[in-house]
N, C-alpha and C positions, 0 to 999 in steps of 0.2 A: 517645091521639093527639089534636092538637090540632084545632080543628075546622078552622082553614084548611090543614092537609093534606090533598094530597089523591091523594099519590103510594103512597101505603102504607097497607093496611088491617091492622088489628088480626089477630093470628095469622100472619101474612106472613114469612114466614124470609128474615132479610137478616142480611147482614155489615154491622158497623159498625168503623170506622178508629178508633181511642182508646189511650189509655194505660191498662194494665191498672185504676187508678186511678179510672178515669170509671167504667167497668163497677160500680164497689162503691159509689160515692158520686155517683151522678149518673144521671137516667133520661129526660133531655133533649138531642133531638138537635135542635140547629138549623140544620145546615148539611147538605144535603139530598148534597151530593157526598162525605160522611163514611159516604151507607148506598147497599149496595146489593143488589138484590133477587138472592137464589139461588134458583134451578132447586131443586127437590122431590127431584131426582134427584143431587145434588149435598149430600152432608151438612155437619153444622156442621163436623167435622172438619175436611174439603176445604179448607173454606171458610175457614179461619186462615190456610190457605196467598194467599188472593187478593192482600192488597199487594204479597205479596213475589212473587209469579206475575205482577204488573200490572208492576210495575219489571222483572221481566224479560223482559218482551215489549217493552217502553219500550226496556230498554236492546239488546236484540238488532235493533229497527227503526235503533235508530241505528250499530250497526255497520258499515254497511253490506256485511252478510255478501253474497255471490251463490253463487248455486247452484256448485255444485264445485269451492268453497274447502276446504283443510285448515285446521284450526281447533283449534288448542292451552288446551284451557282449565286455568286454574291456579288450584286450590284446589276443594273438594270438597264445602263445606262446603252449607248450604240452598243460599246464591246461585246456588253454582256448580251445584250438580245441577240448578237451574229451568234452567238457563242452558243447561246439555246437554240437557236435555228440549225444552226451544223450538228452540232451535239446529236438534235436530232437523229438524224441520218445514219447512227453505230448503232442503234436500236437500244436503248439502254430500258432498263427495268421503270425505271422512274427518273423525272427532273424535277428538282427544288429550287426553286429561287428567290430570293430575298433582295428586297429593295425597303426603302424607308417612303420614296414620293409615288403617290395614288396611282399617276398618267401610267408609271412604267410596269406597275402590280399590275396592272387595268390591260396593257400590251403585253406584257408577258404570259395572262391568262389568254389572251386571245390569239397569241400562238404558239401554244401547243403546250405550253406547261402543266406538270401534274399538278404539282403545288405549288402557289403563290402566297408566301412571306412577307405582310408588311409589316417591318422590324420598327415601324411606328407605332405600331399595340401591339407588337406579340416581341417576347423573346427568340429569336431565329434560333440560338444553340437548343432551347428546353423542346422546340417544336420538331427541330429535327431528332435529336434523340429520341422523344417518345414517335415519333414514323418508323426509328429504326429501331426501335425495341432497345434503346439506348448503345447499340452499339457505334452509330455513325456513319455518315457515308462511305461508299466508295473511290469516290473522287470529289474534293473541294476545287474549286474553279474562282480566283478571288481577280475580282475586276472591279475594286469599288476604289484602292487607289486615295489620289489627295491626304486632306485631314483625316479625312472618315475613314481612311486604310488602316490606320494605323489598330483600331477597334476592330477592324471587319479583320487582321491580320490574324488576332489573338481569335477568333471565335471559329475561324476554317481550323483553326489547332483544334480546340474542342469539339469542332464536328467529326474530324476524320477517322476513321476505323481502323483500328491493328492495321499494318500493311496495307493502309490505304493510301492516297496522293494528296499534298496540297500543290496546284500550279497558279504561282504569281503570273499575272496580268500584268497590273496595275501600275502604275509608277506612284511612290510616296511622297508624301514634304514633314519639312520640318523636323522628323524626328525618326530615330532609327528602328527598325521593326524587333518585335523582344522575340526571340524565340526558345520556348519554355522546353530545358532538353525531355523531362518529364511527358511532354506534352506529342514532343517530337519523333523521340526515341520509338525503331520500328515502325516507319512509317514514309514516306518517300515528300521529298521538297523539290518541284521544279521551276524553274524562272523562266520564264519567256519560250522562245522559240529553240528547239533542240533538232529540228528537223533538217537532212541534207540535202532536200531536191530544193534544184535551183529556184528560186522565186518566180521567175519565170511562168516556172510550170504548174508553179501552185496556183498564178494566178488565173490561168487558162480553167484549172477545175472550180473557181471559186467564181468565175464567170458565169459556168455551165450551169451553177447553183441555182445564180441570181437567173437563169435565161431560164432554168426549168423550175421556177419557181418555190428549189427548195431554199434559198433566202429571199424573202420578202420584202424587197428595200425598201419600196415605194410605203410601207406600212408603217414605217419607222422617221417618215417626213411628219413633221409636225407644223413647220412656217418655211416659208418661200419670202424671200427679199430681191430687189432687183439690186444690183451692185452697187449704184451711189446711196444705197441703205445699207451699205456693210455697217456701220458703226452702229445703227438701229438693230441690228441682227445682234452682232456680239454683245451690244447691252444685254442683251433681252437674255441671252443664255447667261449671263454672267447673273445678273439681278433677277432670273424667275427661272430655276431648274425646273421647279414644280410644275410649270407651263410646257419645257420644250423637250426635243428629243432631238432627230434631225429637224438642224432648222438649213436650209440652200440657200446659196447666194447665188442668182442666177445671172447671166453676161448677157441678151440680147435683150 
């Protein structure tokens, strides 16, 4: 450590923010909001999950979720189960979620969802409607993203309720999202993160999550690789979604 640090001592378990790339070729960190220090009680494990645990506490401040909202979320995948796990925490009336692969219907029942949608036999818009008496949620949550956004785009339209939220996740490909002014009209569209506290300090509470338990990372590891099996790992997510969820690359 360099002498003019003076935030971090030698031995100190912290998360660092990087491309898997730095970690192998690089042992210099200069930008001090790239590390941040973890709780003893909190393993390295956990602690993989903090970026993606920070964005979504970011992105759930900005929903502007309120207590005993019904809350649809779509897609299953990392995002989406932080997202049900936070979500948690504003106390809402109900969570919906929909996913198309078994693993993550199967995980999101087991923490803590009201109802689990797999959009592999059932229609996800006709099921939410008839729960809400056809009116809709109160908040759409769309984290499903890729190809399969483009669909899951159009259906958070038809979930939402008069004055209700749709908040994009997800990043798209290929082709541009439609959105139906019919569909829209009276009704609120957010994208990403809208929130002004520094990241920083989001991350500090989305720490405190993972350390008390209210994100459950370790629940969300599905395979562990040791590092000269990187290429075994990304196969495996690439060629069997239905198989994986978090899968870790580990270094010692």
């Amino acid at each position: 450590i360099g002498a003019d640090v003076t935030d971090y001592q030698v031995g100190q378990k912290v998360m660092a923010v990087a491309p898997h790339a730095e970690y192998a070729v690089k042992n210099v960190f200069t930008e001090s909001e790239r590390l941040c220090p973890v709780a003893d009680d909190v393993s390295f494990e956990e602690a993989t999950f903090l970026p993606l645990a920070t964005s979504a506490v970011a992105w759930s401040d900005s929903s502007d979720v309120q207590s005993g909202d019904t809350i649809a979320i779509l897609g299953q995948g990392l995002v989406g189960s932080l997202m049900l796990q936070v979500l948690q925490g504003f106390d809402p009336q109900r969570i919906i979620v929909v996913d198309a692969l078994a693993l993550r219907c199967q995980l999101a029942d087991q923490l803590g969802a009201d109802v689990v949608i797999n959009a592999a036999n059932e229609d996800p818009v006709a099921v939410v409607k008839e729960l809400t008496d056809g009116k809709g949620v109160d908040l759409v949550i769309d984290c499903v993203g890729g190809h399969a956004g483009i669909k899951s785009f159009a259906q958070a339209q038809d979930m939402v309720r008069v004055r209700g939220t749709i908040q994009l996740i997800a990043l798209y490909q290929q082709a541009p999202l439609q959105l139906e002014s019919s569909k829209i009209m009276n009704r609120r569209l957010v994208a990403g993160i809208l929130s002004d506290e520094p990241r920083s300090e989001t991350m500090v509470r989305a720490l405190e999550k993972i350390r008390s338990g209210e994100i459950q990372a370790s629940r969300m590891v599905t395979h562990r690789f040791p590092h000269l099996q990187a290429k075994e790992a990304f196969d495996l997510l690439w060629h069997s979604p239905d198989e994986t969820l978090g899968v870790l690359i580990t270094w010692q």
